[in-house]
Each structure stands twice: as structure tokens, then as C-alpha cells.
C-alpha positions in Angstrom: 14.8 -37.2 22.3 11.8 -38.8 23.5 11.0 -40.2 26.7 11.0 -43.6 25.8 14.4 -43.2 24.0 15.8 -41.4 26.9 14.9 -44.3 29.4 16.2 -47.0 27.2 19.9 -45.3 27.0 19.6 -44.9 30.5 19.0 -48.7 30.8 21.7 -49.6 28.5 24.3 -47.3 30.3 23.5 -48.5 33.4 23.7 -52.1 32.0 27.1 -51.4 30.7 28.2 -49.2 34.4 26.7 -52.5 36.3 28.6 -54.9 34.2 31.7 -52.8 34.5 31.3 -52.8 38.4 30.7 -56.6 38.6 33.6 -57.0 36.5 36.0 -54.9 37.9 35.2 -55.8 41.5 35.1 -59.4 41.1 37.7 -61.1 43.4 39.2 -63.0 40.3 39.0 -60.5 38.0 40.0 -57.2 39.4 42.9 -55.4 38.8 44.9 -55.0 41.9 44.5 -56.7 45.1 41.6 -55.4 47.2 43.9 -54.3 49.8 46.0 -51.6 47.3 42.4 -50.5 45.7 41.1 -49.9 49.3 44.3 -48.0 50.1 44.4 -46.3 46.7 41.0 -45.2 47.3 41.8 -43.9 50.5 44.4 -41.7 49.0 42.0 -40.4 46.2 39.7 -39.2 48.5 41.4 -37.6 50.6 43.4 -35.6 48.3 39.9 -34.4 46.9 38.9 -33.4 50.6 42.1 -31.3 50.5 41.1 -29.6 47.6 37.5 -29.1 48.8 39.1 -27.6 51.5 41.5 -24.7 50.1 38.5 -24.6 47.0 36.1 -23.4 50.0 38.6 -20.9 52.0 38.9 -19.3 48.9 35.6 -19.4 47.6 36.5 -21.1 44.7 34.3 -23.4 42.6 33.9 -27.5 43.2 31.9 -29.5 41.8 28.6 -30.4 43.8 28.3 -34.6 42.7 31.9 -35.0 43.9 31.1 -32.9 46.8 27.7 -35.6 47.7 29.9 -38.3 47.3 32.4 -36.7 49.7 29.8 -35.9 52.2 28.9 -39.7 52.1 32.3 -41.3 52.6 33.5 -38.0 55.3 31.9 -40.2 58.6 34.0 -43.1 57.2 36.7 -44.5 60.1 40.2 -43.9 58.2 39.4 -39.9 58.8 41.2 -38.7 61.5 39.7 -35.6 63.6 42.1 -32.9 62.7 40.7 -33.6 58.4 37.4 -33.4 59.7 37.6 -30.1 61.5 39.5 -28.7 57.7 36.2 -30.5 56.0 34.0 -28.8 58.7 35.4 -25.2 59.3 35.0 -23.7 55.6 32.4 -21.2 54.4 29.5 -22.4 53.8 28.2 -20.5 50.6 31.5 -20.7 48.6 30.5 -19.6 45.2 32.1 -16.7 43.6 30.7 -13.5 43.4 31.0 -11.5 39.7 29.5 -8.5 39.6 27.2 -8.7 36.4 27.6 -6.5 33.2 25.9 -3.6 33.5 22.3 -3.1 31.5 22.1 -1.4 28.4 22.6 2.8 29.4 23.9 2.1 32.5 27.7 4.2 33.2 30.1 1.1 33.5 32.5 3.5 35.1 30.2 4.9 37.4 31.5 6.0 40.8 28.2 6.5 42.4 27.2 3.8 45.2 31.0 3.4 46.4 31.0 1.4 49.7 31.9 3.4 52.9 35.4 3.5 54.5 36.1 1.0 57.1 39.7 2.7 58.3 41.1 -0.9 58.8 44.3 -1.7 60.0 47.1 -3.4 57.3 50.2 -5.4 58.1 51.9 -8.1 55.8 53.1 -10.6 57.7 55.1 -13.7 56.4 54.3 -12.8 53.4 50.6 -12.8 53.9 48.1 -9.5 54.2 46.7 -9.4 57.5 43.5 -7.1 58.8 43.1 -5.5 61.9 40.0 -3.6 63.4 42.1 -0.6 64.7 45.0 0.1 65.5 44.8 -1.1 69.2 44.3 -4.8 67.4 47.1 -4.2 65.5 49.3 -3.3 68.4 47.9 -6.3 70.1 48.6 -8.6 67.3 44.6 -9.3 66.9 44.0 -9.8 63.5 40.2 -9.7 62.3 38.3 -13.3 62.4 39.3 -14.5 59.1 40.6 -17.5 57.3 44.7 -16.9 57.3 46.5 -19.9 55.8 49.0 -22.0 57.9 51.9 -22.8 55.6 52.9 -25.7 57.7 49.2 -27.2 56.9 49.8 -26.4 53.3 53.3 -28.3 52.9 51.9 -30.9 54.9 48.8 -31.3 52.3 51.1 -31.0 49.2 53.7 -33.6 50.4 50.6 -35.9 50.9 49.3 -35.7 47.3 53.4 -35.9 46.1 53.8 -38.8 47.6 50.3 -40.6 46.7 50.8 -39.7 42.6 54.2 -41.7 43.2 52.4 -44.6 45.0 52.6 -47.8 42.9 48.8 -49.0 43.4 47.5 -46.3 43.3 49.4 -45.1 39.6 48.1 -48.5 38.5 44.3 -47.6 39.8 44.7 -44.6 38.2 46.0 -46.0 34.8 43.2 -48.9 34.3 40.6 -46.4 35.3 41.6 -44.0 32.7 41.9 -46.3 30.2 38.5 -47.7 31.2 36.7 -44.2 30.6 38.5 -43.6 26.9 37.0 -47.3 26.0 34.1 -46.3 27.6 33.4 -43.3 25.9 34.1 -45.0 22.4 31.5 -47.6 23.4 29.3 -44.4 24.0 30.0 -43.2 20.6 29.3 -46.1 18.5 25.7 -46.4 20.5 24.8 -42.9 20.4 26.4 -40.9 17.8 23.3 -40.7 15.9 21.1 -39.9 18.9 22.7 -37.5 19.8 22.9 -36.2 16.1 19.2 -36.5 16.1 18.7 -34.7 19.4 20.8 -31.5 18.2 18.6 -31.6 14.5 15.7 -31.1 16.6 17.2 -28.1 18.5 15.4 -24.5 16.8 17.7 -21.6 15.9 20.8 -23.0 17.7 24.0 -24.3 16.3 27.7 -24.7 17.0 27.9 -20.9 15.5 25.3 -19.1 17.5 26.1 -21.3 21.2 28.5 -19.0 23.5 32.5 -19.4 23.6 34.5 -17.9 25.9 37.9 -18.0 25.6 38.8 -18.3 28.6 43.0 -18.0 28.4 44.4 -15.0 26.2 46.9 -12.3 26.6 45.6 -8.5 26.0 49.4 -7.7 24.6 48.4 -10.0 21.8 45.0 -10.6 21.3 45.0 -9.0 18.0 46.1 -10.9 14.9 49.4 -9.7 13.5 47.0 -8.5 10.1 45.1 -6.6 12.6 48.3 -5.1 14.0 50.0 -4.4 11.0 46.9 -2.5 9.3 46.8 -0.3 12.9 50.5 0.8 12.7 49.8 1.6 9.5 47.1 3.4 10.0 48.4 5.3 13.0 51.4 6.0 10.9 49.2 8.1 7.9 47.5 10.5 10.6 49.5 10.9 13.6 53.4 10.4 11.8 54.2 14.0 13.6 52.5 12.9 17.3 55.1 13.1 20.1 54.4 8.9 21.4 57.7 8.2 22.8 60.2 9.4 25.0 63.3 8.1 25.6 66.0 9.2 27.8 64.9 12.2 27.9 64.2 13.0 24.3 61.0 13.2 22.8 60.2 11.6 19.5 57.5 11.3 16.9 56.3 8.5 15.2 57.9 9.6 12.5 61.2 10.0 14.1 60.7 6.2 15.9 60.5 4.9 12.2 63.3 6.8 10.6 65.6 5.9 13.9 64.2 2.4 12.6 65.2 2.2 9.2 61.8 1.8 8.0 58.7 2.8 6.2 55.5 1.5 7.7 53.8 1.4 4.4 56.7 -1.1 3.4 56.0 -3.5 6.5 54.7 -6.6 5.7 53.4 -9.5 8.3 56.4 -11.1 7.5 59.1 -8.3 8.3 56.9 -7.3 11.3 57.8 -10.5 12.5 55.7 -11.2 15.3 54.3 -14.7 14.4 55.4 -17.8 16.4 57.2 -20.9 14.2 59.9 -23.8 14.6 62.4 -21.2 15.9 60.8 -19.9 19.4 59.9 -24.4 19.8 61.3 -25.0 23.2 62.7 -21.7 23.1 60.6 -19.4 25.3 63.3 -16.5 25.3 62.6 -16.1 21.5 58.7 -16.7 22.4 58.5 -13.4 24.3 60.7 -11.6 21.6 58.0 -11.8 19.2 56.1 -9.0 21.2 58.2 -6.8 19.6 56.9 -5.8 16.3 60.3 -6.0 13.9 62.1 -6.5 16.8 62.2 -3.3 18.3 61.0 -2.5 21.9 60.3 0.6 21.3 57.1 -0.3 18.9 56.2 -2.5 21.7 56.2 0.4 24.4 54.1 2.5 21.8 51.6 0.1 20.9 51.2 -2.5 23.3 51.5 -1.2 26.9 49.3 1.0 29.1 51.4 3.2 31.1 53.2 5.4 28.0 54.2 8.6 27.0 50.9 8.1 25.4 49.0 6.6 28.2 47.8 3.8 26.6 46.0 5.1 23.8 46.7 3.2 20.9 46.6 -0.4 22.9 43.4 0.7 24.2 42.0 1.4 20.7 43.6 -1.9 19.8 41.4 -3.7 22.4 38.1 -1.9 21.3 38.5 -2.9 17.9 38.8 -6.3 19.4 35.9 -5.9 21.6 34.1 -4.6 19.1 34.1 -7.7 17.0 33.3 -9.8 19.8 30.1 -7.9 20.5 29.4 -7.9 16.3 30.0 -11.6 17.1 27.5 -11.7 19.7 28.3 -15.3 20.4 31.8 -15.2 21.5 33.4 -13.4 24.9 37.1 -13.2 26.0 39.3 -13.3 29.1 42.6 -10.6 28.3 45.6 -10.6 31.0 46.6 -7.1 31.8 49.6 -7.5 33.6 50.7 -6.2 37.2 54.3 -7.0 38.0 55.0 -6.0 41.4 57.9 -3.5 41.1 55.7 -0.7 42.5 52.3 -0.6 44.4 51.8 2.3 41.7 50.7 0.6 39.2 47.0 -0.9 40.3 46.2 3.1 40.1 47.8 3.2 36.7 46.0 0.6 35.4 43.2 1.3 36.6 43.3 5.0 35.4 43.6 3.4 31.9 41.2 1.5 32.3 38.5 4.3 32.9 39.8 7.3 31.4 40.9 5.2 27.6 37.2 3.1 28.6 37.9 0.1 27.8 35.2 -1.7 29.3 32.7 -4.1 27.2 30.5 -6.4 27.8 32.3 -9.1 25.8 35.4 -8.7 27.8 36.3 -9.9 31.5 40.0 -9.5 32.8 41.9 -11.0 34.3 45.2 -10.1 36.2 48.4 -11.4 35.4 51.6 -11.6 37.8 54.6 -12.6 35.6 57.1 -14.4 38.1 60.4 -12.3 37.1 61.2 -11.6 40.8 64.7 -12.4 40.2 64.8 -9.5 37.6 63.4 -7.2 40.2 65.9 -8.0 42.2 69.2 -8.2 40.6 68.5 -4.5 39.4 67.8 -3.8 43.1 63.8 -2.4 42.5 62.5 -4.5 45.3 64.5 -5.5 48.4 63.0 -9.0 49.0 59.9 -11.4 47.7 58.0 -9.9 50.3 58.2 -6.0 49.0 56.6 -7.8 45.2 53.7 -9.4 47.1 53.3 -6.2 49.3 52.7 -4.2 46.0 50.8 -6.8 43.7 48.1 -7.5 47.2 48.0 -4.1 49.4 46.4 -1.5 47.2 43.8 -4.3 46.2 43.3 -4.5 50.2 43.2 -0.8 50.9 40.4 -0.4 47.8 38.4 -3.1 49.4 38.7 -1.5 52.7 38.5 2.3 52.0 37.1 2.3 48.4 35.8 6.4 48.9 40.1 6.9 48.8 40.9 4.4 45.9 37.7 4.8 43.3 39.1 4.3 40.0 40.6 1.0 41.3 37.3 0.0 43.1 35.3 0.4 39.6 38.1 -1.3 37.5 38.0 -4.7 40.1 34.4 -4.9 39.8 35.1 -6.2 36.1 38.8 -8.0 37.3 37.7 -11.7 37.6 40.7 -13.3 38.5 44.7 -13.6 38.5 46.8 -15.7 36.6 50.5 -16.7 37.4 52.4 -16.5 34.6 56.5 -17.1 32.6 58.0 -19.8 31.4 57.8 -23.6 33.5 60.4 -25.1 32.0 62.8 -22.9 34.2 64.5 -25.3 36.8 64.6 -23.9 40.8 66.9 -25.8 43.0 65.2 -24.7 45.7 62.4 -27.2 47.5 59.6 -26.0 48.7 58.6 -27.2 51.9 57.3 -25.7 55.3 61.3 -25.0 56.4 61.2 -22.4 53.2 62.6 -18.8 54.2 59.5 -16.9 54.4 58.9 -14.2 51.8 60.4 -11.5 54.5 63.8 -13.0 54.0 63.9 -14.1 50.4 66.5 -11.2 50.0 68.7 -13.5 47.3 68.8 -13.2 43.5 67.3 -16.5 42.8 63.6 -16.6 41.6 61.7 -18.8 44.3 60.1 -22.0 43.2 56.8 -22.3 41.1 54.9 -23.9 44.4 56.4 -21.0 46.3 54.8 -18.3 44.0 51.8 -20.3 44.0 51.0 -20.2 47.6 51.6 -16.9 48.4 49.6 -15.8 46.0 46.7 -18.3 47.0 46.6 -16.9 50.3 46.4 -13.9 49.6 43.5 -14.0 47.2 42.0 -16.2 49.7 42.2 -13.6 52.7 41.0 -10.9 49.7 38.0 -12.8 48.8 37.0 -13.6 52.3 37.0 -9.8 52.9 35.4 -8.4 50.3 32.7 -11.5 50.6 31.8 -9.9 54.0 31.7 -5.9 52.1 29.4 -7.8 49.7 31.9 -7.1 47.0 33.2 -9.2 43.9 35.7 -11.9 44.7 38.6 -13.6 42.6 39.6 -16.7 41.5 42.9 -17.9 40.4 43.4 -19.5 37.2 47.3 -19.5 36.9 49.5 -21.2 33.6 50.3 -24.4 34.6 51.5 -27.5 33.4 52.8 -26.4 30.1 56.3 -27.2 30.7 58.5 -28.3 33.7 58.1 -30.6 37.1 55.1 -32.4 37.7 54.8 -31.2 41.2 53.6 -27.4 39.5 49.9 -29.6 38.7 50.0 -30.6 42.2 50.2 -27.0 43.8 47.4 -26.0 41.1 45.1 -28.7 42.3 45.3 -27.1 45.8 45.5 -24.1 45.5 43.7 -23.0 41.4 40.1 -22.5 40.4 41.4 -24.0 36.8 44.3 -23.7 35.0 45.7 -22.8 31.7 47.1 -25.6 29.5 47.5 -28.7 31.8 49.6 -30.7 28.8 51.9 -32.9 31.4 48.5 -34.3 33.0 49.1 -37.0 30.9 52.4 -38.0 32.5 50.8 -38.6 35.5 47.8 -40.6 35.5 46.8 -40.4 38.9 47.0 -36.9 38.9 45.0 -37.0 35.3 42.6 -39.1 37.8 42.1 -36.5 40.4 41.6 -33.5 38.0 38.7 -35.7 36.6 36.7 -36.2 39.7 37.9 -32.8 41.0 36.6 -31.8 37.5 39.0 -28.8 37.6 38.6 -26.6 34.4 41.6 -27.1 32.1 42.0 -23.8 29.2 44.2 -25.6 26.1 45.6 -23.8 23.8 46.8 -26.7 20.7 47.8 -23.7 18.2 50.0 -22.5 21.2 51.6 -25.5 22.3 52.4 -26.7 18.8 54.6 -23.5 18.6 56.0 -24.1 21.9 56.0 -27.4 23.3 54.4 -30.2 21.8 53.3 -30.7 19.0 49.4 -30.7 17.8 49.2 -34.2 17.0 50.6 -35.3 20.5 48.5 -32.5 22.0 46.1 -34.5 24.6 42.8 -32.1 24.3 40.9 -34.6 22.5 42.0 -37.9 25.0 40.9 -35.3 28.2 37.9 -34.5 26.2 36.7 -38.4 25.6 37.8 -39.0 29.5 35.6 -36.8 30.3 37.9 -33.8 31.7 36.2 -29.9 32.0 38.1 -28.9 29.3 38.2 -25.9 26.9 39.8 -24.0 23.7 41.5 -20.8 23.8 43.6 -18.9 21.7 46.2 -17.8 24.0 48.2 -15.6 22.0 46.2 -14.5 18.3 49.2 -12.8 17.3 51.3 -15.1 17.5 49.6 -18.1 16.5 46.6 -17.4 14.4 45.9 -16.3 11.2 42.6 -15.6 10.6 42.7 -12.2 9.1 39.0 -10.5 8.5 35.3 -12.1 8.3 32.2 -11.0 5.6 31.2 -9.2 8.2 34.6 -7.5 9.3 35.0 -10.2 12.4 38.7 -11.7 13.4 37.8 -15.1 14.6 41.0 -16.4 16.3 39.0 -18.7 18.3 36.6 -19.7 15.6 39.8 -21.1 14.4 40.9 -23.1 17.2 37.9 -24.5 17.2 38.2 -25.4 13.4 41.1 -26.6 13.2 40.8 -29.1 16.0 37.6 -30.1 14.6 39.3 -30.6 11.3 41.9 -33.1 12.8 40.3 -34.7 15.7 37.3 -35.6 13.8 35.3 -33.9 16.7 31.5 -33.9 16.1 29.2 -31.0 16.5 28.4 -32.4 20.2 32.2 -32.4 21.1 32.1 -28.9 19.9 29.3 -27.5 21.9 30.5 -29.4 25.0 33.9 -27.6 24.7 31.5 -24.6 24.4 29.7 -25.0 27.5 32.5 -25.4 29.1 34.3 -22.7 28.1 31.1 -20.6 29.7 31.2 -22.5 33.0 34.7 -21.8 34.0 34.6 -18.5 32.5 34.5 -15.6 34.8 31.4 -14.7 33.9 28.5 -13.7 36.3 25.6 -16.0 37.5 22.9 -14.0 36.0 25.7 -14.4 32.1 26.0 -17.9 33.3 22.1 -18.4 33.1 21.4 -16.5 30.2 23.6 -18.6 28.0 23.0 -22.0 29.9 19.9 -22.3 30.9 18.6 -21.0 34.3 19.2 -24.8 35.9 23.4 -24.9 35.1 24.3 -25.1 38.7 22.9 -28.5 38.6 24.9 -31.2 37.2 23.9 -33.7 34.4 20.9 -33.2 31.7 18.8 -31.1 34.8 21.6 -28.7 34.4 21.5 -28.4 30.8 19.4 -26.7 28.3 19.9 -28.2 24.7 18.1 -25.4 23.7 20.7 -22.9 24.6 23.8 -24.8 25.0 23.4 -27.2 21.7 24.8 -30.1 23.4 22.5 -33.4 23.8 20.9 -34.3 27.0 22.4 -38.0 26.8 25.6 -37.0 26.3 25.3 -35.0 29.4 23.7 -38.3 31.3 26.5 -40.4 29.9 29.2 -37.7 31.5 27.0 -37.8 34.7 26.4 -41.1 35.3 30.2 -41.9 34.4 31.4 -39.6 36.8 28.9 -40.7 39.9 30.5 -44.7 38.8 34.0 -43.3 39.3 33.1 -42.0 42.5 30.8 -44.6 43.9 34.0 -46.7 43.5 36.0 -44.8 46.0 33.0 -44.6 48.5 32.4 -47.9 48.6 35.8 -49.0 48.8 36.2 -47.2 51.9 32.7 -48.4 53.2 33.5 -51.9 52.8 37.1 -51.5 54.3 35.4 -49.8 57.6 32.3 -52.8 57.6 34.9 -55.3 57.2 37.0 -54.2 60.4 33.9 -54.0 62.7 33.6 -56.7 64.9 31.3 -59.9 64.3 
């Protein structure tokens, strides 16, 4: 667009922001009293200090226009001095660090240039990691000058934005401001639909098919379609039907043998009687859900084919991935995200992993991973593998500790972290815990019952420990993590408060839309929401109901992902021999939401922002500006997204904002005296 046609939609957009304002702010015409917008504004902004707060300890990401704003309304009289000295004593530089692919001949699984052993002291305490110098410190009880979080501080902070999402003013804020931005972005539509068409027309080489995806929430167990799987066993079956893959108690099997003690003859197996694809039976039924991972049923396909620590080791999931990796990088355009999963029963299994990792080398430059921690404690326990909650979080946290501090003893894990971006929190939400979390919780030391502790509980724990992790590797110059757990898929609302605290983004995020203040937050937070549709509709709601497209026209960060290709997706095999999963996703919500090409490559963008990623990836497929926010941040040229559509989500967002800061400015100018 030209210049001229870029400063007259300015001019109208601000016309329409400045008309809003007058509206809205007008003594006989606003919404709610001044007093309960004042208050409600009060509320807003504080609960975004909190999660500026736990977003920096961590070094977590948050967005830098809601950060100005906060810097502008932080001097204002309602804060009291303890919130300023939480504002005040964070990191200062509290972006991530991902270490970046390596360049083309480089050794990905190099062990040269391994950091230097540090001989720190350990100790989990309260359920918490804590580093010592030496061992005099640790006799002393001197833990090294780092952040450690204060679950009192925590509780007090979550009960804080519980209460303000039930507050009656503040709901109806929430609600008319919501609304205002779905009208407003349909106003936005009708005015510049065909600018914007115009501005992407003029954009050389790029489309919707050559802008990066990333999708940014799938499970390695099944990120093959169930084509793709089927063809493998297969496969597998005609040139390794006498291989020893399987022993089990005690006995050692062939393929061959697994099948006939099956009843079956792989070349009779169809996609159908493999039976691994999602429908109306596993809907609300997450027990069923998790069944389908075994091909035809039988767990002992699944332990062949689909996990890493096997009579086997691994090889045929490995081989699984690659083929998957490899048509990413045919592809070129697309990247993924797998889980690998770590469960906690033994501190073992980091070393296993990550011995799979290097010696099956599974590494590619289309793939990050990312770490999930199923939260099956109660499991663990009633079969008496772990003692209490504290002996899980002991083996999911301390081996990632002692690599950090003594990588020279642990360098298989130290390579496999460098391309581990974060950890997810996964199982199913819908489970009901009648405990309440709260400050007065037993701490993870004496959580010696069979009950599985609460989701917030989990959530926590496994915050502050990623959050001491990061902080120490930050000072060894070393990658750091974030935490991108499953949440609001199913179950209480309080599990998107205890995300909005403690979670770089989230997976899912459907029940946002029962609570519209904490819909609200999530906007100006702009926390990264991964929705899966295909998933849900399989699950949980169904994909007419699914809210993707109303976050999207509100203007919430959010993006597609498959979640679960072999169970949802059918895409079987491109032209050029490429399984598209996410291609499909992004079809098939096209197809129904009547998304335009500019809704696509927005969902595209940002998928690659909250991707794990590296800054150097990040620039390379955004432009070398994307830190910055609105149309300086974004190159059309490499993201295909238009320039006013970014200054319409821009502008919107500094409005929403401005509103809170000024409220709270004009509350502390109206009680100075005359």
C-alpha cells in the first residue's frame, strides 16, 4: 500500500478508536458507573503486573506495548510498595534463549565445546530444586542468589485474579469490551478487505503456501497419520518378520510371533481394523482417547512401534519421526513441535531419552521438542514406584539440574537439551480433585496419599522449577525453557488462571470463552493460545462451537495445530510424497470459517512467534524487525500478512490499554487535593 493509502486508514481508524472513546467514556453513555470501571481497571492491571512478574522470573515472553503501558500506570497511587518491589526485582533481559539450528555440515550431536563442571551443591526442598555453592552452603542452608518462588506469594496472587474473574463489574467490563472488539473487527473488514487483498497481490514470490507454520502443539507418539503407520508396520513386517522386537516376561518374540499371538496378518490390516482414528465413541471419553494409541488394540504394537526405551531401543519410532521430519524439510515451509514424554517414575529416564535421541539421530532442523510430564502421579503411586509427589518432581527436575551444572558428567543429555525448548503438562482436565489448592496445601514432601494433587498444584511446582532451571542456565549462558502446558480443554476454570501465571502459552484454551474477563486478560497479556479444532471436535466440542475464529477476530495470539495426526487427520500422501496434517487444519478451517488469505497468514505468523524457535529462525522467517510490535515488526514480504491489518491489531490493542491507564490516572488526579 501506498503512503497516502496507509495514512488515510490510519485516519479513519483513529476516527473510529476516538469516537469509540468519546462514546464509551461519556458520563451518560457508558456502560458501568465510573466508580466499577475505575475499580475494574484496577483489577485488570494488576493481574497483568502479576503475570509480568512470574513471565520475567522465568524468563518467559510478554509482550512489550502492554509492558509500556504498564510502565506508565506502575507510579500510579493504588500500588502498594510490596507490588512494586515484585514489578522492580525481575531480570532485566527476560527473553528466552534457543540455541539456533546448527549450519549446514555442522555435527548436531557434537560433544565438543561442553561447558566446565561447577561441582554444585543439590537439595530439593519443598518440592523445589535448590543450589548451593559447596557443600559448606549447603550445610549452612545458603542457597546460591537466585530467584526461588514463595508459594505463599503465589496462592496469594492466584486467589487475587480468582476472585477478580468473579467480580460483577468487572465480568461486565470485560463482556462489553469483548464484544466491542468482534464489532470492531467486522467494521475493519468491511473497510479493508480489499486493501488488504490488494497489499498481499503486490507481495513477490510469497503466498499462504510458501509463509512458515509451525505447529506448535503435537504429540511425537502420533504425529504420523494412521496411512503412514499402517504402510510402516507393513513394511517392517516384509523384512524384519523374524527380528527379536519384543520381550515380554521374559520371553523373547519376533515380529512374527507378536502377530501370530495376535491373530493377524499385517498385509490384511486395514486403517480401519488398525483402529487408531478418533470418532463419536472416545467424545467426552478420554479413557477411550488414549486407547487409540494402541494400533488394533494391542499394547504390545504400541511398545514396538511407538516408544523409545524398547527391546529395540527405539528404532522403529525413530524411523517413524525421520520420515516425518523428512517431509517437513521437503516441505521447507512448515516446522513442528513433538512431545516426548518424561514421566517421573525414575530419574533414569532423561539419560534414556536422551541416548535415543543421539544414537537413533533424530535431530532435524524442522523439529523442536518439547517435554511432556503426564500428571498420572496417582498411578505411580498406588503401584508404590514413587513414595510421595516430591520423589516425581525430584526425577522429572534433578538430572536436568546436574546436566546444567556438571555437563562434562551428563553429555548426551547436555546435547539433547540444547534442541528441548520447553515442557508441557499434560492428561485429561476434565478429572475432578477435591483437593483446594491454597498456600495451607501439604507440600510435595508429604503428599504421600493415593490421590493425584490438583491441576494448579502440578502447575506450580513445575513453574518453579523451570523458573530456578532457566535462571541457572541463563547465568552458564545456556538455553532456557518455557512452559507451554495443555490447558483449558476441559474442566474448572481456575486451570486458565494458574496458566496465565505461571505459562509462556498454552495448548487449546477452549473454556476462555466462559469467562470473559479472563478471555480479557489473555488479550492484553497476549498469551499465545495452540487450538487444535480437528482435536476438540473429537473430544470435546464440537468444530462449529469451536471459538478459534471469535479469538482470532478479537484479536487473541492464536494458532493451528494438529495435536494428534493419527488420530485426527487424514491426509494420506502429497505429488510430492508430503503428509500435510497441518495443511489440513488450516484447510479445513478456512473452508468453514470463511477465513481470508490474511487470517491465514496471521495464524501463520503466529504460529512462528510462539514457536520455540530461535531468534536468528525467528528473523529469518519474519523479518529482522519482529521483536517490534505493529507493521515495524512485520515484513509483508516474508510473513504475507498486510501492514494495515497489523496497524489495526496494534492500534486496537494500545485503545484497550490506554483505557485502563487512564482510568487509574484520572482516579489518582481526582483524589488529589484542590
Amino acid at each position: 500500500m501506498n503512503d497516502i493509502g496507509y495514512g488515510l486508514f490510519l485516519k479513519r481508524e483513529r476516527l473510529i478508536s476516538d469516537l469509540t472513546f468519546k462514546r464509551l467514556c461519556g458520563k451518560k453513555l457508558f456502560p458501568i458507573t465510573v466508580e466499577d470501571y475505575e475499580q475494574a481497571a484496577k483489577s485488570l492491571l494488576k493481574a497483568l503486573f502479576i503475570r509480568e512478574k512470574y513471565s520475567k522470573l522465568a524468563y518467559h515472553r510478554f509482550p512489550r506495548t502492554t509492558a509500556q503501558f504498564l510502565r506508565s500506570a506502575e507510579n500510579a497511587k493504588y500500588l502498594n510498595s510490596v507490588l512494586l518491589f515484585l514489578i522492580n526485582f525481575v531480570p532485566s533481559n527476560h527473553c528466552a534463549d534457543i540455541c539456533p539450528c546448527p549450519h549446514k555440515g555442522e555435527d548436531p550431536y557434537s560433544m565438543n565445546d561442553i561447558p566446565e563442571n561447577l561441582d554444585f551443591e543439590l537439595k530439593m526442598r519443598d518440592g523445589i530444586i535448590y543450589v548451593y555453592d559447596n557443600a559448606e552452603a549447603l550445610s549452612k542452608n545458603r542457597p546460591r542468589c537466585l530467584p526461588y518462588p514463595d508459594l505463599e506469594t503465589f496462592a496469594m496472587d492466584l486467589s487475587h485474579v480468582l476472585a477478580m474473574i468473579a467480580d460483577g463489574p468487572t465480568k461486565t467490563y470485560c463482556h462489553r469490551r469483548l464484544n466491542f472488539l468482534g464489532s470492531k473487527f467486522y467494521l475493519h473488514e468491511m473497510l479493508n478487505e480489499m486493501a488488504e487483498l490488494k497489499e498481499l497481490k503486490g507481495v513477490p514470490h510469497r503466498d499462504f503456501y510458501n509463509v512458515r507454520k509451525v505447529d506448535t502443539h503435537i504429540h511425537a507418539a502420533a504425529c504420523m497419520n494412521q496411512k503412514h503407520l499402517l504402510t510402516f508396520i507393513q513394511s517392517t513386517y516384509k523384512t524384519d518378520a523374524e527380528r527379536v522386537v519384543l520381550d515380554k516376561a521374559g520371553q523373547r518374540l519376533t515380529l512374527k510371533q507378536v502377530f501370530n499371538n495376535l491373530n493377524m496378518d499385517p498385509y490384511d490390516l486395514t486403517v480401519d481394523s488398525l483402529d487408531v482414528h478418533a470418532g463419536r465413541q472416545t467424545f467426552h471419553r478420554f479413557d477411550k482417547f488414549n486407547s487409540k494409541y494402541n494400533p488394533v488394540g494391542a499394547s504390545e504394537l504400541r511398545e514396538i512401534y511407538l516408544k523409545t526405551d524398547n527391546h529395540i531401543k527405539g528404532e522403529y519410532f525413530a524411523r517413524l519421526i525421520k520420515e516425518v521430519a523428512h517431509d517437513l524439510e521437503e516441505s521447507k515451509y512448515q516446522h513442528a513441535e513433538p512431545r516426548l514424554s518424561i514421566y517421573g517414575r525414575s530419574p533414569e529416564e532423561w539419560e534414556s531419552l536422551s541416548h535415543w535421541f543421539i544414537q537413533q539421530k533424530v535431530h532435524s532442523p524442522n523439529m523442536r521438542w518439547i517435554i511432556q510430564v503426564p500428571r498420572i502421579y496417582d498411578i505411580f503411586k498406588s503401584r508404590k514406584l514413587i513414595a510421595n509427589f516430591a520423589k516425581m518432581l525430584e526425577n522429572i527436575f534433578l538430572p536436568l539440574f546436574e546436566a546444567t551444572v556438571n555437563p562434562q558428567k551428563h553429555k548426551e543429555l547436555h546435547v539433547f537439551l540444547k534442541y528441548v525448548t520447553g515442557f508441557d503438562s499434560v492428561d485429561d482436565e476434565s478429572k475432578h480433585s477435591d483437593h483446594m489448592f491454597s498456600y495451607k496445601s501439604p507440600k510435595p514432601e508429604q503428599w504421600t496419599t493415593d490421590d493425584n494433587p490438583p491441576y494448579s498444584y502440578y502447575l506450580f511446582h513445575m513453574y518453579a522449577n523451570i523458573m530456578v532451571l532457566n535462571n541457572l542456565r541463563k547465568e552458564r549462558g545456556l538455553s532456557t525453557f518455557q512452559f507451554r502446558p495443555h490447558c483449558g480443554e476441559a474442566g474448572s476454570i481456575t486451570h486458565l488462571v494458574s496458566a496465565f501465571l505461571t505459562a509462556d502459552n498454552i495448548s487449546h484454551g477452549l473454556n476462555l470463552k466462559k469467562s470473559p474477563v479472563l478471555q480479557y486478560l489473555y488479550y492484553l497479556a497476549q498469551v499465545p493460545i495452540a487450538m487444535s479444532p480437528l482435536s476438540n471436535n473429537s473430544l470435546f466440542l464440537e468444530y462449529s462451537k469451536n471459538p478459534l475464529r471469535e479469538f482470532l477476530h478479537k484479536g487473541l495470539c492464536v494458532s493451528l495445530s494438529t495435536d494428534d495426526p493419527m488420530q485426527f487427520h487424514y491426509t494420506k500422501v502429497s505429488t510430492n510424497n508430503i503428509r500435510e496434517a497441518l495443511m489440513e487444519e488450516y484447510a479445513i478451517a478456512a473452508q468453514l470459517w470463511k477465513l481470508s488469505t490474511c487470517d491465514l497468514c496471521e495464524i501463520a505468523r503466529n504460529s512462528v512467534l510462539q514457536s520455540g524457535l530461535s531468534h536468528q529462525e525467528k528473523k529469518h522467517f519474519l523479518g529482522a524487525d519482529y521483536l517490534k510490535d505493529g507493521p515495524e515488526g512485520n515484513d509483508i514480504r516474508r510473513t504475507n500478512v498486510a501492514q494495515i491489518r497489523m496497524a489495526y491489531r496494534h492500534e486496537t490493542l494500545c485503545n484497550e490499554l490506554s483505557f485502563l491507564v487512564d482510568a487509574v490516572k484520572s482516579e489518582v488526579l481526582g483524589s488529589q487535593p484542590e
